[in-house]
NUFIFI-735922 format. One record per atom (N, C-alpha, C): residue in one letter; atom name; x, y, z. Coordinates in pm, 1 decimal. Each point is the difference from the previous one (the first is absolute). Example, Ala and Ser with C-alpha at 12.3 -4.5 7.8 and 13.67 -1.06 7.14 Angstrom:
<recs>
+---------+-------+----------+----------+----------+
| residuo | atomo |       px |       py |       pz |
+---------+-------+----------+----------+----------+
|       A |     N |   1319.0 |   -569.0 |    780.0 |
|       A |    CA |    -89.0 |    119.0 |      0.0 |
|       A |     C |     90.0 |    120.0 |      0.0 |
|       S |     N |    -35.0 |    105.0 |    -72.0 |
|       S |    CA |     82.0 |    119.0 |      6.0 |
|       S |     C |    -77.0 |    109.0 |     73.0 |
+---------+-------+----------+----------+----------+
</recs>
This chain:
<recs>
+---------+-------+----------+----------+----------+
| residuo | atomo |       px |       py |       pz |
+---------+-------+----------+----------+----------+
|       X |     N |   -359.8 |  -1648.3 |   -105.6 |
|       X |    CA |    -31.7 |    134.7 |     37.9 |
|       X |     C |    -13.6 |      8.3 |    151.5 |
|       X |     N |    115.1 |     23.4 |     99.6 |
|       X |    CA |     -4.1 |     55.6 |    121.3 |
|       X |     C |     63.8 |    125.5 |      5.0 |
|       X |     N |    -78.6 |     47.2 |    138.5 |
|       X |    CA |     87.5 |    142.7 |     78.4 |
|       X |     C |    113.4 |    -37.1 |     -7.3 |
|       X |     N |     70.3 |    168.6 |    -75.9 |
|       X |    CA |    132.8 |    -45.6 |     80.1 |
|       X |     C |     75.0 |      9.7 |    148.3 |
|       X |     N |    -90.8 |     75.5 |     16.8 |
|       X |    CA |      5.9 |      4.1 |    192.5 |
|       X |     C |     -7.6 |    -77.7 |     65.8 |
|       X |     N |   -143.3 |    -89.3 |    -44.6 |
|       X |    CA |     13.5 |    -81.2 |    147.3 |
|       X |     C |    -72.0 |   -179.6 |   -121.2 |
|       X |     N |     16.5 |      4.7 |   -108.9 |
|       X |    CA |     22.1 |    -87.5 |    -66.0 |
|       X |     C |   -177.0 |    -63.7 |     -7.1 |
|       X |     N |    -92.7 |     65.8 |     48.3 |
|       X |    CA |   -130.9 |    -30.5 |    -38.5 |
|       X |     C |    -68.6 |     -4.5 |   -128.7 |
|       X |     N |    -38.6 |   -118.6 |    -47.8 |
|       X |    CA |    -71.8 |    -31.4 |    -96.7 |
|       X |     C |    -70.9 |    108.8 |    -67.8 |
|       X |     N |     26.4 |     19.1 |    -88.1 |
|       X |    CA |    -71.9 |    131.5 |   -103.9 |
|       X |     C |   -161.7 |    -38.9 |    -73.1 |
|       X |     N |    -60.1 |     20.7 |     18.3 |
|       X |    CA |   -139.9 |    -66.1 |    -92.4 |
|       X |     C |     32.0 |    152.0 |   -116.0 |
|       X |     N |    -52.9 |    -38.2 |   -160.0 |
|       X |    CA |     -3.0 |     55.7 |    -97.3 |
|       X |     C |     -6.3 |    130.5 |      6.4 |
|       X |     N |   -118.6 |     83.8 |     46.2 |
|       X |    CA |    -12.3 |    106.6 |     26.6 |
|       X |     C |     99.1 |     77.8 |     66.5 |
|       X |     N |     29.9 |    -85.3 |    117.6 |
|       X |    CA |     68.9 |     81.6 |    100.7 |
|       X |     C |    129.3 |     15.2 |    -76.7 |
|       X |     N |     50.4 |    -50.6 |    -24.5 |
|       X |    CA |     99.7 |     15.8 |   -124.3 |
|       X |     C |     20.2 |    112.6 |    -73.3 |
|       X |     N |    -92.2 |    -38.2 |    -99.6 |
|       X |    CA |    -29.4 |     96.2 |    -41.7 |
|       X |     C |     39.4 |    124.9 |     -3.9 |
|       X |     N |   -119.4 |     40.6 |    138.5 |
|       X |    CA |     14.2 |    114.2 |     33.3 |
|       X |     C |    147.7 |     73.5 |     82.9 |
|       X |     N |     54.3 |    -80.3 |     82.9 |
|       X |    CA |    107.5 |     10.3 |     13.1 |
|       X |     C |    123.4 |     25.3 |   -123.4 |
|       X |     N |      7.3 |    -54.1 |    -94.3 |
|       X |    CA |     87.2 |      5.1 |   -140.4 |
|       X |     C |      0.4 |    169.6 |    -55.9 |
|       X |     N |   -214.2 |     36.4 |     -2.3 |
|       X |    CA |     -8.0 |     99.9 |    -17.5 |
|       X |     C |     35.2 |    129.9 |     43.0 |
|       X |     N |    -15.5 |    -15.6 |    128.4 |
|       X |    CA |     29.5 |    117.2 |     97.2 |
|       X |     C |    165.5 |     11.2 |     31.0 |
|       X |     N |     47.3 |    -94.4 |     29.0 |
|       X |    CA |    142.7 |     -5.8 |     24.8 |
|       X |     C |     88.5 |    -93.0 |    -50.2 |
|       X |     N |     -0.6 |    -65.3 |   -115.9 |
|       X |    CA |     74.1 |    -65.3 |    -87.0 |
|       X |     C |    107.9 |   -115.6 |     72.6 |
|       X |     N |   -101.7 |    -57.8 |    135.1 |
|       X |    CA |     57.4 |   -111.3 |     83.4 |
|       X |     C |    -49.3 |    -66.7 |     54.3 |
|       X |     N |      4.5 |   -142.5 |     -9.0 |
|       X |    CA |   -139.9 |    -75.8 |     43.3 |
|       X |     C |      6.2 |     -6.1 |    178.8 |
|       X |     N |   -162.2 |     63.6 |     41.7 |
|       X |    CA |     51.2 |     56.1 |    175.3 |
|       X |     C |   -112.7 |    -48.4 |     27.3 |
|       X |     N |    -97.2 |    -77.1 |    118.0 |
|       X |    CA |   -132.8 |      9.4 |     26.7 |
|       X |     C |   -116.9 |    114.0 |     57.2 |
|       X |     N |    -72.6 |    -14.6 |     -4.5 |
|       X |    CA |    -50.5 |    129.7 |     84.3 |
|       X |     C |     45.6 |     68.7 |     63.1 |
|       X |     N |      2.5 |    -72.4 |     99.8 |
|       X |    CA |     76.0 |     68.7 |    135.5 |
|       X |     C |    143.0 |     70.1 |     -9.6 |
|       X |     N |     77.1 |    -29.4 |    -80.6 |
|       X |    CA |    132.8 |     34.8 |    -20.1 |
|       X |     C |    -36.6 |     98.0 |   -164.7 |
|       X |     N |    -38.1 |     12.0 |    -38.5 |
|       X |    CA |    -28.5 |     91.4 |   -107.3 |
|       X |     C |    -83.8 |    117.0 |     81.6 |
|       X |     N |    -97.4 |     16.7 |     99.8 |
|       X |    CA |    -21.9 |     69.4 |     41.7 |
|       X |     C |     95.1 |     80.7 |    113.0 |
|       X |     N |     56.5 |    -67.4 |     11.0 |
|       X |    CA |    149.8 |     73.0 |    113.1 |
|       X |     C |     81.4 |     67.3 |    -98.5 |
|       X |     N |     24.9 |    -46.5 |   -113.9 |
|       X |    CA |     79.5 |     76.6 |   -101.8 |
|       X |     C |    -37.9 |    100.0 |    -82.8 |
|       X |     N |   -136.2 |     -5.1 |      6.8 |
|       X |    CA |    -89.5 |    113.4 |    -27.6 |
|       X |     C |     -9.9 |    135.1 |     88.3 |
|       X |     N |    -26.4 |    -71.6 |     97.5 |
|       X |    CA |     45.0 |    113.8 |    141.9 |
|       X |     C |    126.0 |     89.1 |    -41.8 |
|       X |     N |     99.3 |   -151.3 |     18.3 |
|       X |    CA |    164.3 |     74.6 |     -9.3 |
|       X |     C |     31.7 |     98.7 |   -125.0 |
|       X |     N |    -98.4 |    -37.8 |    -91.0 |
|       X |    CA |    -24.4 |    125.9 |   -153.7 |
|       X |     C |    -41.1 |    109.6 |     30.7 |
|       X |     N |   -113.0 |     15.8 |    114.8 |
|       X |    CA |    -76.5 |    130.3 |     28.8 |
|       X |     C |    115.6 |     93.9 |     71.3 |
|       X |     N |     10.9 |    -55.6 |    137.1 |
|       X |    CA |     67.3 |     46.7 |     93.8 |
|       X |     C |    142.6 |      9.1 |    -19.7 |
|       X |     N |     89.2 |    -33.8 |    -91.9 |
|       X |    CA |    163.3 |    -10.9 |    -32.7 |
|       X |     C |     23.0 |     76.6 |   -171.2 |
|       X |     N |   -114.5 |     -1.5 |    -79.2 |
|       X |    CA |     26.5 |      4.1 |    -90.1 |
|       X |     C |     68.0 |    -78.9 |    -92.8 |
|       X |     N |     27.1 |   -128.8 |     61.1 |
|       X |    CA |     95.7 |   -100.6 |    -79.9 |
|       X |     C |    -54.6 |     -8.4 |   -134.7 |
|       X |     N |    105.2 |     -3.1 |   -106.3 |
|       X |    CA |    -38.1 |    -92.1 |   -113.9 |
|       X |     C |    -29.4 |   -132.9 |    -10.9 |
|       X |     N |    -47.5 |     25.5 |   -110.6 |
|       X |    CA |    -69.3 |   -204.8 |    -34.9 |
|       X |     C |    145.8 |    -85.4 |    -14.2 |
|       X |     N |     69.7 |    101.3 |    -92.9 |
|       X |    CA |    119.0 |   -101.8 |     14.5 |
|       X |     C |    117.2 |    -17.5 |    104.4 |
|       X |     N |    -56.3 |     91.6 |     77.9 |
|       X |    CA |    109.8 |    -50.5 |    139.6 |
|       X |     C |    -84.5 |   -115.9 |     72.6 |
|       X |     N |   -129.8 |    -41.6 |    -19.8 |
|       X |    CA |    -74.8 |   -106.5 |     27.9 |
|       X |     C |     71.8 |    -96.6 |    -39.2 |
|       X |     N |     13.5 |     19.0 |   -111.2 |
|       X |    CA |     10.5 |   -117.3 |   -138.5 |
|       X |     C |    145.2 |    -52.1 |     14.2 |
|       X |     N |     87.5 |     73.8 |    -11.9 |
|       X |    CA |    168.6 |    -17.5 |     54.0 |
|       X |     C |     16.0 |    -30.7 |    136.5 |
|       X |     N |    -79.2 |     32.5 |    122.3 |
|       X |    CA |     38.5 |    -45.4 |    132.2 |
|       X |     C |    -40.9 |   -151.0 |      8.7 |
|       X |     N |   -124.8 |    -28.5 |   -102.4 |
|       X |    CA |     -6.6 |   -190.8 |    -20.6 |
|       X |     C |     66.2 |    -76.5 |    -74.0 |
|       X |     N |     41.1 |     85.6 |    -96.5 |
|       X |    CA |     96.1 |    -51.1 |   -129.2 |
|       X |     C |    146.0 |    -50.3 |    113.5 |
|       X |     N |     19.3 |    100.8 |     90.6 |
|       X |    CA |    139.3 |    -44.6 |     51.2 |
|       X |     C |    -33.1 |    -68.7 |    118.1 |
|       X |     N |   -126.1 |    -15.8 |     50.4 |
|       X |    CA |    -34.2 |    -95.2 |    110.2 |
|       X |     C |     -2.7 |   -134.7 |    -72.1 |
|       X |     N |    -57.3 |     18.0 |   -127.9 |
|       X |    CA |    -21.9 |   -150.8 |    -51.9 |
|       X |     C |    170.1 |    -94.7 |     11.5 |
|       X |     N |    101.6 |    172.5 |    -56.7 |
|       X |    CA |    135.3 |    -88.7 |     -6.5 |
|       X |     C |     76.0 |     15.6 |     93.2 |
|       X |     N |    -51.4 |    -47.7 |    142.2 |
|       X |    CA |     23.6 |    -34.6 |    145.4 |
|       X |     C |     83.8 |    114.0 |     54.1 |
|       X |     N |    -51.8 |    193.9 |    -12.9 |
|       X |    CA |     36.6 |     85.4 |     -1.6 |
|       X |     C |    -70.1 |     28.3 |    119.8 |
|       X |     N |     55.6 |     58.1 |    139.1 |
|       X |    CA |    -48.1 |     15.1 |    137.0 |
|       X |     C |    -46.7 |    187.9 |     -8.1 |
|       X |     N |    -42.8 |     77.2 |    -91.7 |
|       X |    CA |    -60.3 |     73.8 |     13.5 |
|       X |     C |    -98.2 |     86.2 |     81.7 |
|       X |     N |    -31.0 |    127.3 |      2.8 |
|       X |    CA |    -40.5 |     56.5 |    104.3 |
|       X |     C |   -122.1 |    134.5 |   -144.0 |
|       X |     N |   -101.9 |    -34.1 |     -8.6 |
|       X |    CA |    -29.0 |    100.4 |    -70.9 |
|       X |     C |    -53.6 |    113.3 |     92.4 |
|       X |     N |    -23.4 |    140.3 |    -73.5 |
|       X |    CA |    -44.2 |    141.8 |    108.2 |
|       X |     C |    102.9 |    -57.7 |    110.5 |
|       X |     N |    146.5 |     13.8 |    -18.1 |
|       X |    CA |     91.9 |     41.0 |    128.8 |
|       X |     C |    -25.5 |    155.1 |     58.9 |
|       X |     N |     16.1 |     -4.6 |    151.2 |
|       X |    CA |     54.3 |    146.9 |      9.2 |
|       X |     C |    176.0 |      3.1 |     72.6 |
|       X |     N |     52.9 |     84.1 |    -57.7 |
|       X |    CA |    123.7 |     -3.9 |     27.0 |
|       X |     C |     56.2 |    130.2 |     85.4 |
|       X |     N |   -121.0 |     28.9 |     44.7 |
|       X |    CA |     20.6 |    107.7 |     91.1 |
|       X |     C |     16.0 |    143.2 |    -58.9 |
|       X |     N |     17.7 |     13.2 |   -115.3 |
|       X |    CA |      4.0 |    106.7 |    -11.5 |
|       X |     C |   -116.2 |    -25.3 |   -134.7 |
|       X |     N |    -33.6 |    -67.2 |    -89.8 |
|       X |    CA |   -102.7 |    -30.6 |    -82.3 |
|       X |     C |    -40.6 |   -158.8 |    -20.1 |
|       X |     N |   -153.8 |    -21.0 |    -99.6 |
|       X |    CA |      6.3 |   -126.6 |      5.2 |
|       X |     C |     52.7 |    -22.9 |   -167.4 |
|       X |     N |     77.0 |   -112.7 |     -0.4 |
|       X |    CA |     43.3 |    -70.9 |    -81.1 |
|       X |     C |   -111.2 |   -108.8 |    -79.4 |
|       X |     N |     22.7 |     -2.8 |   -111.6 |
|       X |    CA |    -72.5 |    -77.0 |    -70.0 |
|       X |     C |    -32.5 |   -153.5 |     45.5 |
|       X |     N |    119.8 |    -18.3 |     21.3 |
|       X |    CA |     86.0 |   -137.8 |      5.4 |
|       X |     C |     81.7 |    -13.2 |     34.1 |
|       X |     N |     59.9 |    -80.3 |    134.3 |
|       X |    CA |    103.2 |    -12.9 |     63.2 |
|       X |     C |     52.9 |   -126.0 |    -36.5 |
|       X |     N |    131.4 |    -35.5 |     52.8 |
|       X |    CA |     44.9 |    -93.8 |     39.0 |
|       X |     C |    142.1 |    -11.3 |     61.9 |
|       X |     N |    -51.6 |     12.2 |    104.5 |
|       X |    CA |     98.0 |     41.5 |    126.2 |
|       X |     C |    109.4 |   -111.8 |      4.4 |
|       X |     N |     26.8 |    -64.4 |    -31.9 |
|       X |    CA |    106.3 |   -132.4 |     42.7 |
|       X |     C |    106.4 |     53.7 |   -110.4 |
|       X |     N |    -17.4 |     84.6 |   -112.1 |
|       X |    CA |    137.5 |     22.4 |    -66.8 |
|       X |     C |    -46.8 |    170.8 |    -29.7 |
|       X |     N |    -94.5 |     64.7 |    118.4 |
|       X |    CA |      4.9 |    103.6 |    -16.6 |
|       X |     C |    -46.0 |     88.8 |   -149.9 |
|       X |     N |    -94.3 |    -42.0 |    -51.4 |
|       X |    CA |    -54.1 |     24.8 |    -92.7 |
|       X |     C |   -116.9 |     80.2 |    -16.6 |
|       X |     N |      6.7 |     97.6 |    -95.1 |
|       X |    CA |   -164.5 |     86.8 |     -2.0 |
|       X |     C |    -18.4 |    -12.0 |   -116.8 |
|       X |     N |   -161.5 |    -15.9 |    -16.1 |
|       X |    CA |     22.8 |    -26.5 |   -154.8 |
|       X |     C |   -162.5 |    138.1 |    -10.6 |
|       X |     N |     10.8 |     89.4 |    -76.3 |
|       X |    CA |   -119.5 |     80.3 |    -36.2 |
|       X |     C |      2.2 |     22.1 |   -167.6 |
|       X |     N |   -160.6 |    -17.7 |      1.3 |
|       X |    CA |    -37.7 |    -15.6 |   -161.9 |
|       X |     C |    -33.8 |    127.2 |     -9.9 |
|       X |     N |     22.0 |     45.2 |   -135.7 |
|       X |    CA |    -13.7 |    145.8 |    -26.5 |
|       X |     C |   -146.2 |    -47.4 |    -81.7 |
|       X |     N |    -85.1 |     40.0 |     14.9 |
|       X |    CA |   -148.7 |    -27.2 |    -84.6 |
|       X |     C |    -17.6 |    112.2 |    -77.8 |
|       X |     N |     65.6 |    131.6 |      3.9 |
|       X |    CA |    -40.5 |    100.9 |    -74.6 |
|       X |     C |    167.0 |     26.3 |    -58.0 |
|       X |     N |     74.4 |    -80.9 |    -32.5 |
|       X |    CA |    118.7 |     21.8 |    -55.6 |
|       X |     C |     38.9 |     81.1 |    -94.9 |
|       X |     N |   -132.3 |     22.4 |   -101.5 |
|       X |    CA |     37.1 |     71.8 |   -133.0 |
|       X |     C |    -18.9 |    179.5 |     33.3 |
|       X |     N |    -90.3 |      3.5 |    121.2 |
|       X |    CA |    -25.2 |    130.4 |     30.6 |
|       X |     C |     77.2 |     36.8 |    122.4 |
|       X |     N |    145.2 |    -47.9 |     -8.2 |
|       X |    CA |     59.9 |     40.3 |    121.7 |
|       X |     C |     36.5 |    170.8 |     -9.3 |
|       X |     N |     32.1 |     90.6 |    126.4 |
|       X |    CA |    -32.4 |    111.2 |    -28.6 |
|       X |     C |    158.0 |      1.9 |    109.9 |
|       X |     N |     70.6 |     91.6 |    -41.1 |
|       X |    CA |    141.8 |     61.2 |     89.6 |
|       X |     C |    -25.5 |     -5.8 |    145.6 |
|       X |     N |   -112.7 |     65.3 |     33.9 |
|       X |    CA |     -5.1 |    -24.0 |    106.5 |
|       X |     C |    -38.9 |   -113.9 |     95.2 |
|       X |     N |    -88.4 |    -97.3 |    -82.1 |
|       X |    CA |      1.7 |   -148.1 |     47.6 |
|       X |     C |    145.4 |    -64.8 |    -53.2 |
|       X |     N |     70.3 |     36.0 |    -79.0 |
|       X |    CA |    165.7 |    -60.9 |      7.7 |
|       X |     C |     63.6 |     31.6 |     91.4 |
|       X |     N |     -7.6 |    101.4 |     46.8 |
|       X |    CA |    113.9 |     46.9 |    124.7 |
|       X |     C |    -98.9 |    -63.1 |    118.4 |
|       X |     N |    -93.3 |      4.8 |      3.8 |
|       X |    CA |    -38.1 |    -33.3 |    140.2 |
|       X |     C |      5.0 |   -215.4 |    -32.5 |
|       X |     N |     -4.6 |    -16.4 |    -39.7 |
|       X |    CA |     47.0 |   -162.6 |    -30.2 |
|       X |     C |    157.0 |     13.9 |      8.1 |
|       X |     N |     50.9 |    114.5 |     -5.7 |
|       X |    CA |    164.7 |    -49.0 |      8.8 |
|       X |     C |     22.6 |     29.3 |    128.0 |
|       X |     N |   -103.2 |     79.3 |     54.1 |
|       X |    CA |     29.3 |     25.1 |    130.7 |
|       X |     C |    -22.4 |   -135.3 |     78.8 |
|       X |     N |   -137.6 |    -13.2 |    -11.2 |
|       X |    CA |    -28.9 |   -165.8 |     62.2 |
|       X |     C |     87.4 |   -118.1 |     10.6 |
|       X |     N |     57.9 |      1.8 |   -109.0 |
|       X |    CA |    100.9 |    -97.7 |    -45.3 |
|       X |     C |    122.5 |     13.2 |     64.3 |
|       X |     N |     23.8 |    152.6 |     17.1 |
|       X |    CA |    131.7 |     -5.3 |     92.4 |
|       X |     C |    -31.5 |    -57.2 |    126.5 |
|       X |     N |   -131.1 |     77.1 |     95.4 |
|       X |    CA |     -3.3 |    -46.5 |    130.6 |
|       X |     C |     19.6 |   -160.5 |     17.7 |
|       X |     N |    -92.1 |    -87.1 |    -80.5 |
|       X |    CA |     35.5 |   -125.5 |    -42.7 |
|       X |     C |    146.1 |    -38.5 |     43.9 |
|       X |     N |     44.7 |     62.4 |    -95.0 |
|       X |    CA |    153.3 |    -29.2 |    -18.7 |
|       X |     C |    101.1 |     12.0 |    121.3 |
|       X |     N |    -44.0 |     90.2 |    100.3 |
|       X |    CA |     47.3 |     69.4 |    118.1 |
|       X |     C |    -62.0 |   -123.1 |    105.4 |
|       X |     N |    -64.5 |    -63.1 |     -7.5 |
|       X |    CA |    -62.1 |    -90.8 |     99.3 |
|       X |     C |     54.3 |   -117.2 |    -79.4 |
|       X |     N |     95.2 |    -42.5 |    -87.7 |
|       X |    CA |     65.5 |   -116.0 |    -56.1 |
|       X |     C |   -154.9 |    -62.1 |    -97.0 |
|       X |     N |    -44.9 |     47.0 |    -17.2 |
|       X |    CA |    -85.0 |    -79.4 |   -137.9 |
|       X |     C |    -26.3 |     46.0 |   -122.1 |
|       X |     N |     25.2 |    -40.3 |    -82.9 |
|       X |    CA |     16.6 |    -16.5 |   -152.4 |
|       X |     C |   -153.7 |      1.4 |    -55.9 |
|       X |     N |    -18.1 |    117.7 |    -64.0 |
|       X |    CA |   -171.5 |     26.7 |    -70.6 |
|       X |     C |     27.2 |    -12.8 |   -103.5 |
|       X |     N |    -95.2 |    -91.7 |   -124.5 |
|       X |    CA |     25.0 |      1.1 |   -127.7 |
|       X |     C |   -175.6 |     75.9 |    -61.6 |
|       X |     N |     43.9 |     30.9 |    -87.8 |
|       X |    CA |   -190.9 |     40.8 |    -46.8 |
|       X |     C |    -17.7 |    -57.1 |   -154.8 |
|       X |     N |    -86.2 |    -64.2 |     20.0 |
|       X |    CA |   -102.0 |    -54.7 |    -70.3 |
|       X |     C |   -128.4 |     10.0 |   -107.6 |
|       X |     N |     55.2 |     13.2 |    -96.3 |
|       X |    CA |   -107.4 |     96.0 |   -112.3 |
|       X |     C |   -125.8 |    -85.0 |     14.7 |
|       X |     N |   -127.7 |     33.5 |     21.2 |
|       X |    CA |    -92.8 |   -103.9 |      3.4 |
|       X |     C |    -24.9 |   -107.7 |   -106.9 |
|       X |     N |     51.1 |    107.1 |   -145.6 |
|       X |    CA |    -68.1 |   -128.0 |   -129.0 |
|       X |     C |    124.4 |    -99.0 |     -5.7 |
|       X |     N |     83.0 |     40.1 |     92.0 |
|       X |    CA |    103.1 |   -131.6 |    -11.3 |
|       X |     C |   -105.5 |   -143.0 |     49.6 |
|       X |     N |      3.5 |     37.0 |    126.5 |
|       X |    CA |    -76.4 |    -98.8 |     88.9 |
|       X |     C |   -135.0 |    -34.7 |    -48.8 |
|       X |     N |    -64.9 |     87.9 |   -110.5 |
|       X |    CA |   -144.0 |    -60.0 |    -60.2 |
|       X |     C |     35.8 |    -70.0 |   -131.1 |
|       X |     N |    108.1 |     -4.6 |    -62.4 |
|       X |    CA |     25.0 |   -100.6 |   -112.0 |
|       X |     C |    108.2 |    -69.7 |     33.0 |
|       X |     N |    101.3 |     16.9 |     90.5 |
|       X |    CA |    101.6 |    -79.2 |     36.1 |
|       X |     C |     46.0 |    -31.8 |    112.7 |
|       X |     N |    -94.3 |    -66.0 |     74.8 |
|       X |    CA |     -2.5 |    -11.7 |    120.2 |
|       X |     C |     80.3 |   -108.4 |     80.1 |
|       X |     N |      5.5 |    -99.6 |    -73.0 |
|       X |    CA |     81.7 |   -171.5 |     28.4 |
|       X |     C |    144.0 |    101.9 |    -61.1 |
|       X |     N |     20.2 |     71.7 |    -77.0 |
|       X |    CA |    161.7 |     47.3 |     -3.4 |
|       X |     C |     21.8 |    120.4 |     81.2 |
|       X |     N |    -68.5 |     52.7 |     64.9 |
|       X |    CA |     21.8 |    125.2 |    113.8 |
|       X |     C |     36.5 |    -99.7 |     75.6 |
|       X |     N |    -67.0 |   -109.8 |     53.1 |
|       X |    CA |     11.8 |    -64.2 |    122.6 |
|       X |     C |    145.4 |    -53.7 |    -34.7 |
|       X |     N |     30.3 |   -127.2 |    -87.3 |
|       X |    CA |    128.9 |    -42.8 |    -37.6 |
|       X |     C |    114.9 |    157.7 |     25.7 |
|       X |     N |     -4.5 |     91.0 |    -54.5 |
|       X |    CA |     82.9 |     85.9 |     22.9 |
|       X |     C |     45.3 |     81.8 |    136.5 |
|       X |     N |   -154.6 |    -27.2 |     61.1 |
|       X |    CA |     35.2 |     64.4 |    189.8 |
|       X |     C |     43.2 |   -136.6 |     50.4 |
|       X |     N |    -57.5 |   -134.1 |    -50.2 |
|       X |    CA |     84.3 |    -77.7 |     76.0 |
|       X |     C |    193.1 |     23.4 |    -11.3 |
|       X |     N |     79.0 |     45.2 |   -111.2 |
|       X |    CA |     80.5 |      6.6 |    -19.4 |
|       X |     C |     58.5 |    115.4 |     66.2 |
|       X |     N |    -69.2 |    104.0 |     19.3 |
|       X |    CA |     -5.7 |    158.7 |     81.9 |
|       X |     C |     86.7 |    -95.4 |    107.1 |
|       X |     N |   -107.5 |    -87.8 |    105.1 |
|       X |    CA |     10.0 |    -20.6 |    139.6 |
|       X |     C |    125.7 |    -95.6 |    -18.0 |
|       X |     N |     12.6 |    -70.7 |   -120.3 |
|       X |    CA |    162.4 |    -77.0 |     62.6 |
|       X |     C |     91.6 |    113.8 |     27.8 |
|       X |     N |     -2.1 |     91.0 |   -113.2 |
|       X |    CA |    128.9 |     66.0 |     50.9 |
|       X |     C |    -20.0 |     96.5 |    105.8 |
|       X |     N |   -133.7 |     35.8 |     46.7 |
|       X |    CA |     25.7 |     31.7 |    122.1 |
|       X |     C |     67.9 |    -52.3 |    118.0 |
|       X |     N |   -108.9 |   -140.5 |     -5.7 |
|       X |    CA |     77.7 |   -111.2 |     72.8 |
|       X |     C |    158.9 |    -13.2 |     41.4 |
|       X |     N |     67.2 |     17.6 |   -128.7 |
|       X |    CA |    154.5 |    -61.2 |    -63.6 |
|       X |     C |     59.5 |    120.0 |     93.2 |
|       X |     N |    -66.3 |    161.7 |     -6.7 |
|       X |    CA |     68.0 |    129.1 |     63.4 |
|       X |     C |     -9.0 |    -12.3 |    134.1 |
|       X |     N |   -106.1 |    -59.3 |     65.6 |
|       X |    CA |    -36.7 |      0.0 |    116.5 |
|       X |     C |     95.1 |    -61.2 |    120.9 |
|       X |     N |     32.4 |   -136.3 |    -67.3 |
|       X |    CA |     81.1 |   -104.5 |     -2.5 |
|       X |     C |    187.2 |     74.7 |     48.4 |
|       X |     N |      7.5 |    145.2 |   -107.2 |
|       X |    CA |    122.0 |    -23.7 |    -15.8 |
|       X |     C |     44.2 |    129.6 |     88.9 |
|       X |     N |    -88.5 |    104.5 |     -4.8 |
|       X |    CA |    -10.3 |     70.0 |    141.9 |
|       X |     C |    -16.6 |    -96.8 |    128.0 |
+---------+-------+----------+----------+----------+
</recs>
C-alpha cells in the first residue's frame, strides 16, 4: 500500500480512507490536493481513478487540462488526446449534446481528438477502459506518424 504519486508508504487507515473518498490509494497530502482539485474543477472521482489507472500503465497524462478555450478532463498531449467522462450520462439533455459537439469540434480544430467517457464504465471497468485508450493512442500514434 503506497501513494501513487509519490510512492509513500500507506499505514491502514490512511488507506483506507483514501479507497473511500477517491477509489485510489493517495497519501494525505496528495488526496488532499485532489480534494481541492474536486472543489474547485468539479472533477469526477473517476477521472481521478482513470488518470492513475493510465499513469499506472506508463500513460504521461495531464489531468484538469486547460486548452484554452476549456478544461479537459484528461489530456494527453503527445498523441493529442482529450478524454472527458460524462458522470451524468443518462440525463444528458440536447442542449448539453450540442454544446459537447461544439467542444469537441473546437478540439478538433486545434488537431485533438476528444473521446467521452461514461463514468460507470470507469467504476466497474476500469483495467479495460485503460487497455482500450491504450489502443485509442496507438492509432493515434500510427496517424500522427503518417501525416
Amino acid at each position: 500500500m503506497t501513494c501513487l504519486e509519490c510512492s509513500k508508504k500507506l499505514d491502514y487507515l490512511e488507506h483506507r480512507e483514501s479507497m473511500d473518498l477517491l477509489g485510489v490509494e493517495l497519501c494525505e497530502n496528495h488526496q488532499t490536493r485532489m480534494v481541492k482539485l474536486i472543489e474547485m474543477k468539479n472533477t469526477p472521482t473517476e477521472a481521478i481513478q482513470l488518470y492513475y489507472g493510465l499513469k499506472e500503465a506508463g500513460v504521461s497524462a495531464m489531468l484538469e487540462w486547460w486548452d484554452g478555450n476549456k478544461s479537459v478532463d484528461i489530456a494527453i498531449s503527445r498523441v493529442k488526446l482529450n478524454i472527458e467522462i460524462d458522470a451524468e450520462y443518462s440525463m444528458l439533455t440536447h442542449e448539453q449534446a450540442i454544446n459537447d459537439l461544439e467542444r469537441t469540434m473546437h478540439s478538433f480544430k486545434n488537431g485533438f481528438t476528444t473521446i467521452r467517457i461514461p463514468h460507470v464504465l470507469i467504476k466497474h471497468y476500469l483495467k479495460e477502459t485503460v487497455q482500450n485508450i491504450l489502443g485509442i493512442m496507438e492509432g493515434l500514434r500510427a496517424n500522427i506518424k503518417v501525416i
